[in-house]
N, C-alpha and C positions, 0 to 999 in steps of 0.2 A: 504494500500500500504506500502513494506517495506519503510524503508529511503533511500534515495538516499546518497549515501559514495562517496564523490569526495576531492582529493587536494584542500583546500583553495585557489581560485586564486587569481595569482596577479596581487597585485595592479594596477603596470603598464602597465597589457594586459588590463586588464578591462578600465582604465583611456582610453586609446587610442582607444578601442572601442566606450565609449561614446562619445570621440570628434568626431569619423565618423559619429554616429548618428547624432551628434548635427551640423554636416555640417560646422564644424571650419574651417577656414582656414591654416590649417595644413598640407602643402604638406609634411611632413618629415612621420606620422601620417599617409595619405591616402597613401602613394607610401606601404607600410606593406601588402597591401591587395589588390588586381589588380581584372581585371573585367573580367569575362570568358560568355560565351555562355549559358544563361540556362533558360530550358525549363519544367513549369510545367505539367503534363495530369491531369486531370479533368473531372471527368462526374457527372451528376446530381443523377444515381441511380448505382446500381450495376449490374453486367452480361450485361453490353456494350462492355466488351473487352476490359476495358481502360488499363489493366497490360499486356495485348496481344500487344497491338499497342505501348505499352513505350518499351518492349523489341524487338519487333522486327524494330520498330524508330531507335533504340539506336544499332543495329548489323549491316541497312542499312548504316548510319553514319560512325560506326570502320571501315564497308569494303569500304568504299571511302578515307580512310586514315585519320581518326580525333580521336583524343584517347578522351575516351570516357568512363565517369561514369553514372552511371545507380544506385541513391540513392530510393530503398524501404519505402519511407514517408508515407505508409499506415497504419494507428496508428491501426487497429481494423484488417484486414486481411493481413497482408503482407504476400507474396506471389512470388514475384519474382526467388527466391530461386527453387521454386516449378517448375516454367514453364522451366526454364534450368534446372530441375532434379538436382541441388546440393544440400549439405548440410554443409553451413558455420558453424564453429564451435563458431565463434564471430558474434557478434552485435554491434549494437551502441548503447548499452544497457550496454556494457563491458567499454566501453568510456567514458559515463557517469557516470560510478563507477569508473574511474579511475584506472582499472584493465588493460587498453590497450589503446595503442595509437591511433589513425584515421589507420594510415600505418599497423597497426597489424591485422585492420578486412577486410581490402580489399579481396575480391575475386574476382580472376580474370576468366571470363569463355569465353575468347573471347581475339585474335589479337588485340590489341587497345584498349581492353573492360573490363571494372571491372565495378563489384554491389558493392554497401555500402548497409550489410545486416540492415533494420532496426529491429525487434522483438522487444521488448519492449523501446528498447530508445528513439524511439520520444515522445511516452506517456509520460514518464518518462522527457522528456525537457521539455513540456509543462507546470509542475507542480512547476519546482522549482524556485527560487528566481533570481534576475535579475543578481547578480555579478554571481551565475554559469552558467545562460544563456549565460553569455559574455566567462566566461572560456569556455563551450564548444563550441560556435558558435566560438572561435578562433581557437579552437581541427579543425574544419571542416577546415579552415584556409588555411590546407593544399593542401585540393584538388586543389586549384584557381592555385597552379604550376605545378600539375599531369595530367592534363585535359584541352580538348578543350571546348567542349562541357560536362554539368553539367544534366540530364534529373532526373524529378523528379515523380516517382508514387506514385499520394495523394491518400487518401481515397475519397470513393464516396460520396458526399454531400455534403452540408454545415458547417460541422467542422470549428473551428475556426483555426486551422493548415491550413488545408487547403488554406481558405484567407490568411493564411500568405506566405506559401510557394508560392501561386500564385501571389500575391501582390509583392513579392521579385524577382519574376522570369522574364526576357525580355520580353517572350511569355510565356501567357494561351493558351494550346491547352485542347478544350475543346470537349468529346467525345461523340455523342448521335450514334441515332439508330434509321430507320424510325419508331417507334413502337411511339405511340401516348404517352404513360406516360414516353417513355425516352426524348420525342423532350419538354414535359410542362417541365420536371424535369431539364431541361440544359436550359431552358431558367430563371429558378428561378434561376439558378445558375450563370448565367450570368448577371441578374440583380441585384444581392448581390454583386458581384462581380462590377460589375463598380458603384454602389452606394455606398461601401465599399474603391476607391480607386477616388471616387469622380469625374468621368471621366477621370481618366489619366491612363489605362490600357488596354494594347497589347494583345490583345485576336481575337483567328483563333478558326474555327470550323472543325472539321472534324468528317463524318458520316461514319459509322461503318457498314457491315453486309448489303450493299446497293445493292438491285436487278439490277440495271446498276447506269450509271452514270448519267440518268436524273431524276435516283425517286430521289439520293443524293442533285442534283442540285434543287430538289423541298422541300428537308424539307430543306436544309439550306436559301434556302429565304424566305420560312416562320419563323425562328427564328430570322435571322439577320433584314429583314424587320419590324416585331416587335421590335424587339431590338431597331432601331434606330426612329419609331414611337413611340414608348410609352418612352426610355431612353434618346434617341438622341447619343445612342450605336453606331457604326463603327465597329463591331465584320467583320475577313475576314473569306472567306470559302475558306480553306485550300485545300480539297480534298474530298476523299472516301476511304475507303477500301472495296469493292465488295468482296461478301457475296461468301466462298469460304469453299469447306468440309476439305481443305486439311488443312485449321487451326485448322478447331473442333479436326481431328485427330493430330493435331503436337500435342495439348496440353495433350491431351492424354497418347499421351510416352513422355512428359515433354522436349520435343527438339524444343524448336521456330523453326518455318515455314522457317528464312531466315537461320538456319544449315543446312537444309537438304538438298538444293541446288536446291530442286524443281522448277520449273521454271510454275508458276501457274498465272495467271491473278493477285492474291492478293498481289503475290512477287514482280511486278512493280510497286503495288498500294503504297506498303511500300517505294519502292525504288524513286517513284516520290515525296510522303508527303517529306523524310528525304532532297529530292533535294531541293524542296522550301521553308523547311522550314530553312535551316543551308545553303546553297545558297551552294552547293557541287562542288566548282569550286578549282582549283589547289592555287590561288590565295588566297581564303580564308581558306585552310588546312592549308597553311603556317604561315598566318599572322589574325585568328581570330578575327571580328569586332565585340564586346559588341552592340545590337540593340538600348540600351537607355543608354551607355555609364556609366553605377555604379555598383558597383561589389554586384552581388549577394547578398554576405553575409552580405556587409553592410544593406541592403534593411531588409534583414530577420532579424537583427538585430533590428533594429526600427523596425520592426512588433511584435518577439516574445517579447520583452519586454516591449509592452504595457502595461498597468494596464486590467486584463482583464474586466471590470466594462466599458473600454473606449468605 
């Protein structure tokens, strides 16, 4: 791997990050850094749709009026780029070289809606040392005044990013499919997942590609019901997305399902997930409630900067 080239950071960003970590009582300190809405996706395997269902999540959201980032945290395929058909000329690859600022790689493909492309810079965070984890988890810093809501597409599996991003986020939405090795593959992952956060993790299910809404309603109680018999788990079931051609084709000509304006059985599945899960009421466009009241970035901070041995 090349070297990572960043600005030395300072002193003083870094110092203040670790008091957040270290939960100081520091109001001057935490008021720096405010709590936004944010939601990881998640699935046990790959080809569940999980980058289908974060961008079109995340377009249901803009068009109810909530401005809305859409960060690419797929360390091995990212892909977001792909399914809106663009082609960012920045990364967060560019950031972590210190070539560009957060504000510089935003692309905007949507009313309300910007992507944070990721390409190589997540990998590239994961590697480096703890004061430039702090310098660039401050770079991010910025979003928390740009955005209502923060959504994040992880990679599939169990990645340690992954736990981390999820571990930092309000909500795990986590994405299977009735298909027998994606329902085992999301319940290991759900078990890593609140054994990893030691029972104190917000995690929704939602199934994917569901022949109606009572085969959905029957493989999510066989996970959650496992879940809470063998973990003592509390995973909710969020919804469905019913199994629809008109996605297969958006993805196709690279135009998410909710541009095209199609009015499909799958476009209210999207538009009911995004209702309950960001509660799409006038009242909370205006005034944003954090679900467990800590900002994001603090969260991800104590994660990425574990020792990775812990």
């Amino acid at each position: 791997m090349n070297p990572v080239i960043m600005p030395p950071p300072a002193l003083d960003q870094a110092a203040m990050l670790r008091e957040l970590v270290l939960d100081k009582k520091d109001a001057a300190a935490r008021s720096k850094i405010t709590g936004v809405r944010s939601v990881s996706i998640l699935s046990g395997k790959g080809g569940v749709g999980k980058s289908n269902l974060a961008v079109n999540l995340a377009l249901a959201a803009a068009d109810q009026g909530m401005r809305v980032t859409l960060l690419d945290a797929d360390l091995g395929l990212a892909n977001i780029d792909i399914l809106f058909g663009v082609v960012p000329k920045f990364n967060l690859g560019h950031v972590l070289r210190g070539e560009k600022e957060l504000s510089d790689i935003l692309f905007q493909v949507g009313p309300r809606l910007t992507i944070v492309p990721g390409g190589s810079g997540l990998r590239e965070l994961a590697d480096i040392d703890y004061q430039r984890q702090a310098w660039m988890i401050d770079r991010l810093s910025f979003l928390e005044n740009e955005t209502d809501v923060l959504i994040l597409d992880t990679s599939a599996g169990l990645h340690r990013s992954v736990l981390a991003f999820a571990m930092a986020s309000d909500l795990s939405v986590l994405v299977t499919t009735p298909e027998p090795t994606a329902i085992q593959d999301s319940y290991g992952v759900l078990k890593s997942l609140w054994r990893s956060t030691e029972g104190d993790a917000n995690i929704g299910l939602v199934v994917n590609m569901a022949q109606d809404k009572s085969e959905a309603e029957t493989v999510s109680y066989r996970i959650i019901s496992a879940a809470e018999q063998f973990l003592g788990c509390k995973a909710q079931y969020l919804g469905c997305i019913l199994w629809d051609a008109a996605i297969r084709d958006s993805v196709r000509k690279r135009r998410p399902l909710l541009l095209t304006k199609e009015r499909t059985v799958s476009v209210q599945c999207f538009k009911d997930l995004a209702g309950k899960i960001f509660e799409l009421r006038p009242e909370a466009i205006e005034a944003p409630q954090v679900v467990r009241g800590i900002s994001f970035l603090r969260r991800l901070i104590s994660q990425m900067t574990r020792k990775k041995g812990d």
